[in-house]
N, C-alpha and C positions, 0 to 999 in steps of 0.2 A: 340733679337739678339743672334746669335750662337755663341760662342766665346771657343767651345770645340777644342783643337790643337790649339788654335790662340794666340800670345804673344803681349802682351797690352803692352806699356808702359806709366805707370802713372803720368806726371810731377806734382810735390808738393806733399811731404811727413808727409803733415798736418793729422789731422783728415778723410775730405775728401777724402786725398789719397790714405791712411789705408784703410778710408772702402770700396772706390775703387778696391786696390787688390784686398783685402778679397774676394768682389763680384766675381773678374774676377776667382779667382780661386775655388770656391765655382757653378759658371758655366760651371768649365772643362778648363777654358783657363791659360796662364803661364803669372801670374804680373812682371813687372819690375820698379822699382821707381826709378826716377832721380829728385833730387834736388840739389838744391844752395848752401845750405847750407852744412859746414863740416859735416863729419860723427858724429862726436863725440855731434854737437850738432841735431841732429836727432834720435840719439839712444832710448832714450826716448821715441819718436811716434810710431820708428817701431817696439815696443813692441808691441802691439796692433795687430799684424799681425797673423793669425791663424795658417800659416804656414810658419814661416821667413824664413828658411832652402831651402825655394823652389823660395824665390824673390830676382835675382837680381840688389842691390843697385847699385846705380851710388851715388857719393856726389860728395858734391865741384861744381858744374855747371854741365852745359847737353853739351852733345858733341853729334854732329852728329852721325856721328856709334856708339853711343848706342839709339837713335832713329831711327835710317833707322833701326834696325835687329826686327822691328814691324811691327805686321799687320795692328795693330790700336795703335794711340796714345790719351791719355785724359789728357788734363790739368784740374787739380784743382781746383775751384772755386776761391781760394784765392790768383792762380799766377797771375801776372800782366803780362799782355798780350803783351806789349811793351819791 
């Protein structure tokens, strides 16, 4: 998949999600992570991130318009789908 100029965004900012971005940007395309959880308690994972400076977090819950400004969205393995 092409995902050079295309903005992802990632639901769940687990491990999964991390290495999600990483991927998407590592292919040329722009991450955006939205999860549930407070920032404060996410901080932690999005260490992991090879270039945090350039991913758009969302915390606190996913709100629509920060998923509609995607091309593509990916949820997580470990969100719950309901």
């Amino acid at each position: 998949m092409d995902l050079k100029d295309k903005t992802v965004t990632i639901i769940g900012a687990a491990k999964s999600g991390v290495a999600a971005a990483n991927l998407v940007r590592a292919l040329g395309g722009t991450p955006r992570i939205s999860d549930h959880q407070p920032r404060e308690k996410i901080e932690g994972m999005l260490s992991a991130l090879t270039d945090r400076s350039s991913v758009e977090i969302e915390a606190g819950g996913h709100t629509e318009d920060f998923v509609r400004k995607s091309d593509l969205v990916v949820a997580s393995p470990g969100v719950w789908k309901d």
